[in-house]
Backbone bond lengths (Angstrom), bond angles and torsions (degrees), N, CA, C in turn:
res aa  C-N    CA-C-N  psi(-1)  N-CA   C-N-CA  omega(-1)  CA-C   N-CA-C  phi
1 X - - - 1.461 - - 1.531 111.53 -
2 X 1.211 119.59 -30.46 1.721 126.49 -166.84 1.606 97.45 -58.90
3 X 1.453 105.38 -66.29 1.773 108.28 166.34 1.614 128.64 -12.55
4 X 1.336 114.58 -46.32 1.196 146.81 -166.09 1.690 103.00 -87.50
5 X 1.507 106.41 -67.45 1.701 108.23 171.25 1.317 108.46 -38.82
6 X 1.081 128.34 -55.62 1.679 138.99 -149.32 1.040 92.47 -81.88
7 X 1.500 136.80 -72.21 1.075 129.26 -165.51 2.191 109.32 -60.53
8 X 1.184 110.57 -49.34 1.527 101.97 169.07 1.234 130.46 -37.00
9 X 1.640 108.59 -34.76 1.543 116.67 -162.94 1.459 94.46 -99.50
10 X 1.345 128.24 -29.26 1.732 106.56 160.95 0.886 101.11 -55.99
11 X 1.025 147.42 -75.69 1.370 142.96 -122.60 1.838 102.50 -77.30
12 X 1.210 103.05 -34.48 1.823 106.94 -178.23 1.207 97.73 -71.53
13 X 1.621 128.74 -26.25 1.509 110.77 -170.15 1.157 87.06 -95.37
14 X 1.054 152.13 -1.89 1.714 123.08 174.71 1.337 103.04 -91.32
15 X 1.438 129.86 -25.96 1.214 133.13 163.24 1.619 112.19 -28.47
16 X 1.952 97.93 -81.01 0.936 110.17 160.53 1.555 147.21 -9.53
17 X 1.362 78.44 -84.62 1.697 106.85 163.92 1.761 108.34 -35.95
18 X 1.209 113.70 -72.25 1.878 135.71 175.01 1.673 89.32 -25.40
19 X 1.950 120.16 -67.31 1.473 134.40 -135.34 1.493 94.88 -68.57
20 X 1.615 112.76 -45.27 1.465 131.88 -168.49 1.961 97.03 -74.96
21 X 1.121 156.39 -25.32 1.105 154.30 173.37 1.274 115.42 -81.70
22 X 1.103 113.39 -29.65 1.668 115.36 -179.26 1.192 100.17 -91.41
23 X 1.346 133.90 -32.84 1.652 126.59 -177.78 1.361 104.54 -83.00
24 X 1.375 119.28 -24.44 1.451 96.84 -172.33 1.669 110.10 -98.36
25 X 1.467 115.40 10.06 1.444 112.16 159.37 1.544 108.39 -85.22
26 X 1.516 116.17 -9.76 1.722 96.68 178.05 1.797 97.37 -102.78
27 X 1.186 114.51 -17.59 1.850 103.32 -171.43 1.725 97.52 -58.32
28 X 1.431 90.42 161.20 1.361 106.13 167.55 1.746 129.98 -119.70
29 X 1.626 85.61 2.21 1.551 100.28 -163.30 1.853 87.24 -92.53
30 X 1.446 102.40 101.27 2.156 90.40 177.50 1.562 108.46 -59.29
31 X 1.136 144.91 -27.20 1.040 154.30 -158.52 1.727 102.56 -79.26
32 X 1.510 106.66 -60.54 1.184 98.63 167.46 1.808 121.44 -65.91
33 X 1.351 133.88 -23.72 1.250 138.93 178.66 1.646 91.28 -63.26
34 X 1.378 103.21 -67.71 1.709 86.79 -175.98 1.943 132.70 -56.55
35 X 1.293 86.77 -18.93 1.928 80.63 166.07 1.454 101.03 -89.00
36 X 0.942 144.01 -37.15 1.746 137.21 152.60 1.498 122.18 -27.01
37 X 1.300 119.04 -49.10 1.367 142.68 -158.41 1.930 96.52 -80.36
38 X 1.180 95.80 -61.20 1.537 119.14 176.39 2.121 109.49 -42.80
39 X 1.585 84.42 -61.90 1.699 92.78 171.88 1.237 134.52 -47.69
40 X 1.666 86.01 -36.85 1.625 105.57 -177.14 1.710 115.83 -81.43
41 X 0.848 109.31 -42.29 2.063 118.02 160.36 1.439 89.04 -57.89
42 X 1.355 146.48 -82.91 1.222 122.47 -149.30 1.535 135.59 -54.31
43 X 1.372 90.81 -31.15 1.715 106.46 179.47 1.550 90.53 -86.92
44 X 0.479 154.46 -47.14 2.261 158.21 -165.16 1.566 101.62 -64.29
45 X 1.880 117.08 -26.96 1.221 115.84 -173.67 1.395 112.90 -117.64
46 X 1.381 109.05 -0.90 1.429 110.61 165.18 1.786 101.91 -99.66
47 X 1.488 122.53 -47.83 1.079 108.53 160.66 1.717 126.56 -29.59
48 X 0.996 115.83 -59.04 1.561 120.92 177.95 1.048 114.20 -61.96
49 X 1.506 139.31 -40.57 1.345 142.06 -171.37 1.623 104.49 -67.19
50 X 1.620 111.22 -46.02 1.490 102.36 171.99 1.089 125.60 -66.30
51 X 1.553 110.72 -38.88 1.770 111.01 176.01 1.247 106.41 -43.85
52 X 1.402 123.06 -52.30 1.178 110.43 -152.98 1.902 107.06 -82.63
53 X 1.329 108.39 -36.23 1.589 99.30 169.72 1.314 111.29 -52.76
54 X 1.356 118.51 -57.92 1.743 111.88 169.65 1.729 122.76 -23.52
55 X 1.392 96.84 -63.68 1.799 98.43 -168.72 1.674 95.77 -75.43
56 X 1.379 136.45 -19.12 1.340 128.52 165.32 1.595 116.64 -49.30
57 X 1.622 105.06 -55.35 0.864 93.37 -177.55 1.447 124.99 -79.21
58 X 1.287 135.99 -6.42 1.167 150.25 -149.57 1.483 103.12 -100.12
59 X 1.266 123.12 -30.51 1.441 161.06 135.01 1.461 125.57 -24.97
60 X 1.551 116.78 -39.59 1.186 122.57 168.19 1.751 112.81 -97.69
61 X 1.784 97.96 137.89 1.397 94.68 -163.75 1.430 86.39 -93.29
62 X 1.809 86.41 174.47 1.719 95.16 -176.22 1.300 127.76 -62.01
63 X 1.528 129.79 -22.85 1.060 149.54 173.27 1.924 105.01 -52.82
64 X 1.783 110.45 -32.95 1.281 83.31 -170.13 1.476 96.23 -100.95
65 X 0.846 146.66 -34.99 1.834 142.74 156.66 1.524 138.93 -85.23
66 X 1.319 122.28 133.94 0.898 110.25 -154.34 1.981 119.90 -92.88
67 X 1.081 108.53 -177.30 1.680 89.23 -176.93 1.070 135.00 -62.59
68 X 1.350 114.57 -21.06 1.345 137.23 174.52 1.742 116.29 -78.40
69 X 0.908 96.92 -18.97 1.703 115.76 176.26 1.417 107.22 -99.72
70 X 1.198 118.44 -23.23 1.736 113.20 172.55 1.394 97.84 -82.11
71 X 1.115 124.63 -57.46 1.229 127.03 -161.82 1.763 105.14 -62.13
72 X 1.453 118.97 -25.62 1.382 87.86 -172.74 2.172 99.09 -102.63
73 X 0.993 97.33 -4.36 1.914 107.54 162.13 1.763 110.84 -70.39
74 X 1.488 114.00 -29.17 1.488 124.21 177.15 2.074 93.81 -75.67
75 X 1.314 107.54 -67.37 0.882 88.36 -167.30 1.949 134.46 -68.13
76 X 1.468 83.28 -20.09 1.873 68.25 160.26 1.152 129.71 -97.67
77 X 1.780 118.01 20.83 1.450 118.85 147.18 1.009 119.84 -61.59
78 X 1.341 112.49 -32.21 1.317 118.61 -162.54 1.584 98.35 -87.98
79 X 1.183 131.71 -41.68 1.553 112.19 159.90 1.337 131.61 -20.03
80 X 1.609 91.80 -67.51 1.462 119.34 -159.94 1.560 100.11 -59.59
81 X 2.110 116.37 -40.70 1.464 98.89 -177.24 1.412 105.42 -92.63
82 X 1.173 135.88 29.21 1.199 113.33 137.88 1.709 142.55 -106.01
83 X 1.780 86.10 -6.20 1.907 102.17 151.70 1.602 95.86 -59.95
84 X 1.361 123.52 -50.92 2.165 114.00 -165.69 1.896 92.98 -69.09
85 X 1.223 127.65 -37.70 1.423 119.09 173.00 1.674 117.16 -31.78
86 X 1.623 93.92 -56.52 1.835 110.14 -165.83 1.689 98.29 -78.59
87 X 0.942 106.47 -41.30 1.714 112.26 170.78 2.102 107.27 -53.30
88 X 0.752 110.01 -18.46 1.235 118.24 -163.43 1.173 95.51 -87.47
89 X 1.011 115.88 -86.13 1.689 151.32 167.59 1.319 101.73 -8.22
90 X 1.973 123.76 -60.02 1.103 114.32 176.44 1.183 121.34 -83.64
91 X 1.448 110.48 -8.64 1.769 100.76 176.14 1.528 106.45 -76.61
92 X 0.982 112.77 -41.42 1.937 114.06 -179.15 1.798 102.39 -54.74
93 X 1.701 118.63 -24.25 1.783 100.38 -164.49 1.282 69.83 -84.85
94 X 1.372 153.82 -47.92 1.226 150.69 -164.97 1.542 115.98 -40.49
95 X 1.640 96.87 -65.71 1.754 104.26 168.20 1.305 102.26 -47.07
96 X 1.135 121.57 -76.86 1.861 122.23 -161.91 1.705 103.04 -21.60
97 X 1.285 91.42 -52.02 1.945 86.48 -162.46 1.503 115.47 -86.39
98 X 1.425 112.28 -2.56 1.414 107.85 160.98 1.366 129.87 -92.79
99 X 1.606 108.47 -15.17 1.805 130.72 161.98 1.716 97.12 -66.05
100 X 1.190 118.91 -50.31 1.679 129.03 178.19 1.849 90.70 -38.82
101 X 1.015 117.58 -60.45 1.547 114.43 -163.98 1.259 117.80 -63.82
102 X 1.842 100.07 -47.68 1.491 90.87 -169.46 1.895 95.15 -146.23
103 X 1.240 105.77 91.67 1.442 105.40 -160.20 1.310 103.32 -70.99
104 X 1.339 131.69 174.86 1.551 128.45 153.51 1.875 96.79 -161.85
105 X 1.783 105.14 164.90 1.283 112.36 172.84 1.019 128.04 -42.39
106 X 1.313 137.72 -65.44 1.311 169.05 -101.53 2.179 96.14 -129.60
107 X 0.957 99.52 -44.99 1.954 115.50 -177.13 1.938 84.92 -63.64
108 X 1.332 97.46 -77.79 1.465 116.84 -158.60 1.378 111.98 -54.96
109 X 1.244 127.35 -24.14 1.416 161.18 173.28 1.890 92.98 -62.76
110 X 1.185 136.29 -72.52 1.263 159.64 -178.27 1.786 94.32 -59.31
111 X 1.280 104.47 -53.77 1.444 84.88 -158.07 1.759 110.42 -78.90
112 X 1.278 100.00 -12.29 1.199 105.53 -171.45 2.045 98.01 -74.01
113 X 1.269 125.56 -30.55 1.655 120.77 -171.15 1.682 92.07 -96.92
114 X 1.587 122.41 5.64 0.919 111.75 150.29 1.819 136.39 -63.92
115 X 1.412 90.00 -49.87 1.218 119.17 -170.65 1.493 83.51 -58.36
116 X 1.508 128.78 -60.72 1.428 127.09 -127.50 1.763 98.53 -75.36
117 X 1.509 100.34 -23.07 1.802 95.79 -173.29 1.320 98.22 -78.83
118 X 1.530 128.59 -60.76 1.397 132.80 178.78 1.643 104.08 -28.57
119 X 1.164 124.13 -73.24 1.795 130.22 -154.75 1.619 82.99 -72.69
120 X 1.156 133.22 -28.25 1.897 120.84 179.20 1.816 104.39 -68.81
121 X 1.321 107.38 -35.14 1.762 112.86 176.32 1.482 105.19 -74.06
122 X 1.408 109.09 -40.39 1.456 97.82 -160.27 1.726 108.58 -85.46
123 X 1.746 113.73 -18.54 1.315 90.09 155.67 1.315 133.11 -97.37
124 X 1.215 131.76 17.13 1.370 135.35 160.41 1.497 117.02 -77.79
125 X 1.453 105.84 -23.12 1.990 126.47 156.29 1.386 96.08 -57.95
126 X 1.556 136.10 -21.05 1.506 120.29 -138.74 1.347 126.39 27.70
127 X 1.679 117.53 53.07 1.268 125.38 -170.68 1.631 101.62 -106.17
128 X 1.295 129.68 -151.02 1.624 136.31 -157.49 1.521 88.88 -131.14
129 X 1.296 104.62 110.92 1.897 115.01 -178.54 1.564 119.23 -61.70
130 X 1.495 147.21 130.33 0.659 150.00 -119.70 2.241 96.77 -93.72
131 X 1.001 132.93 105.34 1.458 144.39 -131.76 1.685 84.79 -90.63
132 X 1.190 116.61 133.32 1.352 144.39 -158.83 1.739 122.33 -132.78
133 X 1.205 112.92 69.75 1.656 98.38 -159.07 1.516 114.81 -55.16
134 X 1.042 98.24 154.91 1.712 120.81 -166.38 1.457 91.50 -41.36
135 X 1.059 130.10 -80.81 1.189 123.21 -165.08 1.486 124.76 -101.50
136 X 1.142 115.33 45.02 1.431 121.66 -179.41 1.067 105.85 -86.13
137 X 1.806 147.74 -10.97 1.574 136.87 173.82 1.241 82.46 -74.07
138 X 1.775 116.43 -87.96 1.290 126.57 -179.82 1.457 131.02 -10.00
139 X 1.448 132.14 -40.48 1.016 141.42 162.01 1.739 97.91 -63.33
140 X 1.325 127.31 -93.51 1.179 120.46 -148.65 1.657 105.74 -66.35
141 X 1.296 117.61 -17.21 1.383 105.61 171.69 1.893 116.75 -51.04
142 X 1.794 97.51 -57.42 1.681 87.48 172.39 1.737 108.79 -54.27
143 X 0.840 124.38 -40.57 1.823 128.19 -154.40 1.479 76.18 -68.88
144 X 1.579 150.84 -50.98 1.516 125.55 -144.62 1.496 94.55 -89.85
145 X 1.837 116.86 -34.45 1.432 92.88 172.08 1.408 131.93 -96.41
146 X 1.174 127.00 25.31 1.282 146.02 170.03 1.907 96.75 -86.17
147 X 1.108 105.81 -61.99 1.831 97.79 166.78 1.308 120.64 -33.73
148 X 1.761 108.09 -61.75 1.330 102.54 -175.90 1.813 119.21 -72.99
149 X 0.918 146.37 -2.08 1.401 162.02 162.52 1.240 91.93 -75.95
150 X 1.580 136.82 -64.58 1.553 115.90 171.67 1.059 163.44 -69.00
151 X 1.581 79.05 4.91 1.748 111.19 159.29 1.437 120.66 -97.04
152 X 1.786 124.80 3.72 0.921 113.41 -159.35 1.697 141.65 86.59
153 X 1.395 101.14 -10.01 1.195 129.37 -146.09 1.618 97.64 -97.41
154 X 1.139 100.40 132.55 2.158 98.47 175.54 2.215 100.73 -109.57
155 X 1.422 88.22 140.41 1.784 96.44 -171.83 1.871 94.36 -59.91
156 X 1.370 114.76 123.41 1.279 109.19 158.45 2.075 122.06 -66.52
157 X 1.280 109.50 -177.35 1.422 106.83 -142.64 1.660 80.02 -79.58
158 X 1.210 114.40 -40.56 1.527 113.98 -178.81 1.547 124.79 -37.55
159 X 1.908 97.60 -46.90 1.455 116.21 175.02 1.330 119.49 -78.84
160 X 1.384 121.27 -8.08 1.586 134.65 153.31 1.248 129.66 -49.32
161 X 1.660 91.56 -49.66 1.694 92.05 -170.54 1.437 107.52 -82.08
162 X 2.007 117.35 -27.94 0.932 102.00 -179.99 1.539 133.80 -65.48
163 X 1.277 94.31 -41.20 1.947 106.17 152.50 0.872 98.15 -17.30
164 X 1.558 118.64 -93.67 1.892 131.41 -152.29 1.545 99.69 -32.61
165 X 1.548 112.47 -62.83 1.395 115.85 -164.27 1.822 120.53 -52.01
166 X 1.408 78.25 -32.29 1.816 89.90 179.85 1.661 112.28 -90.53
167 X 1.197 120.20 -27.01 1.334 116.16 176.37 1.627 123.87 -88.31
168 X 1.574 105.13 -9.43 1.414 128.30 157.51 1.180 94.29 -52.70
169 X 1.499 147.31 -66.55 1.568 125.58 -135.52 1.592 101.13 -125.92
170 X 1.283 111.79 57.41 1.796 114.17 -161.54 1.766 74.09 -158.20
171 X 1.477 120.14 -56.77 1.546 117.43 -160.24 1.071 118.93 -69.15
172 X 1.697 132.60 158.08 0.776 134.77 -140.51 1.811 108.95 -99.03
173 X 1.705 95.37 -14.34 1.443 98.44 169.73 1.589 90.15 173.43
174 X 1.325 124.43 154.84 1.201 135.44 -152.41 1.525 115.40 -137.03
175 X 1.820 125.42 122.97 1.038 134.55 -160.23 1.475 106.92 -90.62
176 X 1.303 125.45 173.18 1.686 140.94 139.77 1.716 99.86 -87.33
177 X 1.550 98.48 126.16 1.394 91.32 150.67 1.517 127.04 -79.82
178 X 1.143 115.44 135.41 1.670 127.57 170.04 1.651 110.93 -52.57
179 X 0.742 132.51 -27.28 1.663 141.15 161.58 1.341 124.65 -64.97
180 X 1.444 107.49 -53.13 1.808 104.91 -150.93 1.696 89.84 -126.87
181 X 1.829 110.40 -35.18 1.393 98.19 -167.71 1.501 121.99 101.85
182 X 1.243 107.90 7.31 1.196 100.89 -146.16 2.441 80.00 -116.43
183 X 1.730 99.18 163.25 1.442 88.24 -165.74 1.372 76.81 -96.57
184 X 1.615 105.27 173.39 1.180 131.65 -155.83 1.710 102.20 -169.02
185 X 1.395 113.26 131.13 1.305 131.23 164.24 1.574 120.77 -33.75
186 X 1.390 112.12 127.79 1.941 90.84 170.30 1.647 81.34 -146.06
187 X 1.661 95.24 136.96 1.642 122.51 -178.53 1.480 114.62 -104.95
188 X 1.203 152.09 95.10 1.009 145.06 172.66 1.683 117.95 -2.84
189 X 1.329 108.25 151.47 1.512 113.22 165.98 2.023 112.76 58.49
190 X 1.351 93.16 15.29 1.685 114.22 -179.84 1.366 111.96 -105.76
191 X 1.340 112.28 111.49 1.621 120.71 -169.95 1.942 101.49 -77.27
192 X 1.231 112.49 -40.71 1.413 105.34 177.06 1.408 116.20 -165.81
193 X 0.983 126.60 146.53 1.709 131.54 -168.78 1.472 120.77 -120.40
194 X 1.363 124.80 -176.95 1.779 115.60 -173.64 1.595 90.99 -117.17
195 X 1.547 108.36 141.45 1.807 99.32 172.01 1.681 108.84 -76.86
196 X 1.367 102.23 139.94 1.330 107.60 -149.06 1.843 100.52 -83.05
197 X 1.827 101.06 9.44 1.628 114.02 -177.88 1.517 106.18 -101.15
198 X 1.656 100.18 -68.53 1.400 94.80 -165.84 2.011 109.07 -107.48
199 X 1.639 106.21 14.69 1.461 107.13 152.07 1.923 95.46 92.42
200 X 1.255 116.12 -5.69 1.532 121.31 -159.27 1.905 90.59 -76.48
201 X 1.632 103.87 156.00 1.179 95.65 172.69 1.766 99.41 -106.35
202 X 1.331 96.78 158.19 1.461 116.74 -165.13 1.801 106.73 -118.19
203 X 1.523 117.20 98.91 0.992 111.80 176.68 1.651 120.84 -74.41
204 X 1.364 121.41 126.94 1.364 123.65 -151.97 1.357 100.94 -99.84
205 X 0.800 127.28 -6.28 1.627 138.11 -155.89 1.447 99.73 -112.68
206 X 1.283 111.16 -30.63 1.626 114.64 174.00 1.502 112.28 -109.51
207 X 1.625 103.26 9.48 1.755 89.78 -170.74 1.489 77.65 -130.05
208 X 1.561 143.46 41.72 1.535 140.14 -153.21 1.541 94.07 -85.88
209 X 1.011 130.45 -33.52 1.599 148.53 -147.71 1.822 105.06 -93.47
210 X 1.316 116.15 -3.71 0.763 151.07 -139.79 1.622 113.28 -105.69
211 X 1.685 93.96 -83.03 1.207 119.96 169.16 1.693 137.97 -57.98
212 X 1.122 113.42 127.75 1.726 126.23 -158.33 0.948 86.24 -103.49
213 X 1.705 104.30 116.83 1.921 101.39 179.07 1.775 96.30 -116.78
214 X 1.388 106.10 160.97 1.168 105.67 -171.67 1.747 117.74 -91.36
215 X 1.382 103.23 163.87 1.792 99.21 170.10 1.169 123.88 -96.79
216 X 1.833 102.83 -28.89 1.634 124.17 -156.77 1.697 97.46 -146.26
217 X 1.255 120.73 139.15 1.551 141.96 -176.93 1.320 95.24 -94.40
218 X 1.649 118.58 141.81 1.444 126.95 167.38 1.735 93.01 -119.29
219 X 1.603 118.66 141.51 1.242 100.56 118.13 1.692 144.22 -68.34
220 X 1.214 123.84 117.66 1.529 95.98 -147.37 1.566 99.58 -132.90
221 X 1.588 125.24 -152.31 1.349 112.04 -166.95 1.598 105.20 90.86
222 X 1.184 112.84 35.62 1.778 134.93 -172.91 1.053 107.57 -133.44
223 X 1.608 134.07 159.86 0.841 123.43 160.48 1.743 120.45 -57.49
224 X 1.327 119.89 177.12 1.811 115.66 175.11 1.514 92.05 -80.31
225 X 1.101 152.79 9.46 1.599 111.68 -161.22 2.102 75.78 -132.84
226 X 1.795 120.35 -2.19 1.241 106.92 148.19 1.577 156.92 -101.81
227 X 1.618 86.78 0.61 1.234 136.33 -147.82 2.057 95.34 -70.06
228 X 1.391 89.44 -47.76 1.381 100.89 -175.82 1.862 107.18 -73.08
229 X 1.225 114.22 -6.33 1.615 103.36 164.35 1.530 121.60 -72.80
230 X 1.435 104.75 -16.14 1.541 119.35 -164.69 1.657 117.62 -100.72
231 X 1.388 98.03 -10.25 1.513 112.02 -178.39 1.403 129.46 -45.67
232 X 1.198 121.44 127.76 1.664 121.78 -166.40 1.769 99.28 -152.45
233 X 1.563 90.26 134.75 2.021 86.85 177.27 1.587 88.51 -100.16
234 X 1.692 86.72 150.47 1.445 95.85 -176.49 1.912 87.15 -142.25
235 X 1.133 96.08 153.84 1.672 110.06 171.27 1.189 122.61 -130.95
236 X 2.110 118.02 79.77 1.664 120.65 -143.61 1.791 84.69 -94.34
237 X 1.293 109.86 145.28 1.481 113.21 -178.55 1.565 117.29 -106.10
């Protein structure tokens, strides 16, 4: 299992790491960038410090230590990644409330494959998955593109797809467009939407027969055979 920890918790801190760099080039509060900035060196330097004890030890053949000496070098890895677990844990309630301020695609996008490696470590810990309110993408997704519309601003194709990806697992059930093919978000109580590929509008009301609505919410962006560790019903309105 240690294999598995180590490798999860890089990968959540680079997540991390990624979510905290992109938000703190749009904040404006320096004060808050610097407790961001700060978070982000700490987890980046405890991350590294384990990698590298990990592949040290992984590195020494059996001939030069003995079992009893692996085992107690294994086990205070295993300490140490679950001090980077709790470190984790608070940098993400941390992220949440600085996306709360000033959300954008691209942050929320990050924090969300944050979450997904962390809650994949923390239930193989059999620990308590990191709690996600129902509609906290959904919420700040409108709030980041309601910003950009009030700047005038049109979502580039980049910020399209990330949409799609994020409004895939927030929506309430998800179409083919008749045009391009491509899937597309569908929200309850929504007469018709734009494909978020080739821009076409999609009458929903005539394409109802159509639409694959969901039972159960994933955070997802996992493989399928992990997808189901992450499972949460949500009912986004």
């Amino acid at each position: 299992m240690l294999p598995f920890i180590i490798g999860g918790l890089c990968a959540a801190v680079g997540f991390v790491a990624g979510a905290i760099t992109s938000h703190a080039a749009g904040e404006q509060d320096r004060q808050a960038v610097k407790q961001l900035e700060k978070v982000n060196e700490e987890l980046i330097n405890s991350r590294d410090a384990l990698e590298k004890r990990y592949h040290e030890l992984s590195d020494t053949s059996k001939d030069q230590i003995s079992d009893l000496q692996r085992k107690l070098a294994e086990s205070e890895l295993e300490k140490d990644a679950l001090y980077l677990v709790v470190r984790l844990q608070n940098s993400l309630f941390l992220l949440m409330q600085a996306i709360d301020r000033n959300p954008a695609f691209e942050v929320l996008f990050q924090f969300r494959e944050a979450v997904n490696q962390t809650n994949l470590v923390l239930s193989h810990l059999e620990e308590d998955l990191i709690p996600i309110p129902k509609d906290y993408f959904s919420r700040n997704l409108t709030r980041a593109k309601l910003k950009i519309t009030r700047l005038g601003e049109t979502l580039t194709q980049e910020q399209r797809a990330i949409l799609n990806k994020l409004l895939l697992n927030v929506s309430d059930g998800v179409i083919f467009c008749p045009h391009c093919n491509e899937q597309n978000a569908v929200m309850k109580n929504v007469s018709s939407i734009r494909c978020n590929t080739c821009n076409s509008l999609i009458d929903l009301i005539s394409w109802q027969s159509e639409i694959k609505w969901h039972t159960t919410k994933t955070i997802p962006s996992l493989p399928a055979n992990q997808q189901a560790d992450l499972a949460v019903t949500a009912d986004v309105t």
